[in-house]
C-alpha positions in Angstrom: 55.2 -32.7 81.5 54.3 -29.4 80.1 53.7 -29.1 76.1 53.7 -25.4 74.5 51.2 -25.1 71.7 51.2 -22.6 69.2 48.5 -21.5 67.4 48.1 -20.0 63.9 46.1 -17.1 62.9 43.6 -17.3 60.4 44.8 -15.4 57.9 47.8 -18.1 57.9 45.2 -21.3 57.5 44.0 -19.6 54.1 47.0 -20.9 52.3 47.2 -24.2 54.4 43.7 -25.3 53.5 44.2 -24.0 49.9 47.7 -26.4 49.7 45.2 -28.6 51.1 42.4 -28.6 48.7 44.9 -28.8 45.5 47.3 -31.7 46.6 43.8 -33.5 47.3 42.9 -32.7 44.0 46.0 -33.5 41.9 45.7 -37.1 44.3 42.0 -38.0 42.8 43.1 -37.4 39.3 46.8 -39.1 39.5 44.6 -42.2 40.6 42.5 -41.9 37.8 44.9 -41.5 35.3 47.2 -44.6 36.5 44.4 -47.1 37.2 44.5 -49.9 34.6 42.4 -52.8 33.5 41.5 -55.5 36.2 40.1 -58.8 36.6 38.6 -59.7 39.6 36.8 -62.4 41.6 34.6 -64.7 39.5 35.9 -63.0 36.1 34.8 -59.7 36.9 36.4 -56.8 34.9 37.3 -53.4 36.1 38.2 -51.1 33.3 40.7 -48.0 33.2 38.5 -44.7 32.4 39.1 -44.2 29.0 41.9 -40.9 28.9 40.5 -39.4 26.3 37.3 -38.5 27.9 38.5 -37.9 31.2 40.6 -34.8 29.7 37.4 -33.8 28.0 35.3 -33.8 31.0 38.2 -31.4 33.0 38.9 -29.5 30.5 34.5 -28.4 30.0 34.7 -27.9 33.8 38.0 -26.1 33.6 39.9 -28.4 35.7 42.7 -29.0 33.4 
């Protein structure tokens, strides 16, 4: 069974990688900005980061 495989150029992979880099991005901070308070095994608790200071932190590193 023959298969035809096209390539892309790599002036085309520029904008894939970029689409890439920022749906990887927006992922990492949707998951920080949803997670909430957990308990764990033995009583262990897992806190939410605290909003506030996350938006700090992106917006000194101009992330936000």
């Amino acid at each position: 069974r023959e298969h035809t495989v096209r390539t892309l150029s790599h002036g085309c992979m520029d904008p894939l990688f970029r689409a890439t880099v920022e749906a990887t991005h927006e992922a990492i901070i949707n998951a920080l900005c949803a997670a909430t308070d957990t308990d764990g095994i033995l009583g262990r608790r897992m806190y939410a980061l605290p909003l506030d200071e996350v938006r700090g932190i992106m917006r000194r590193y101009e992330s936000l």
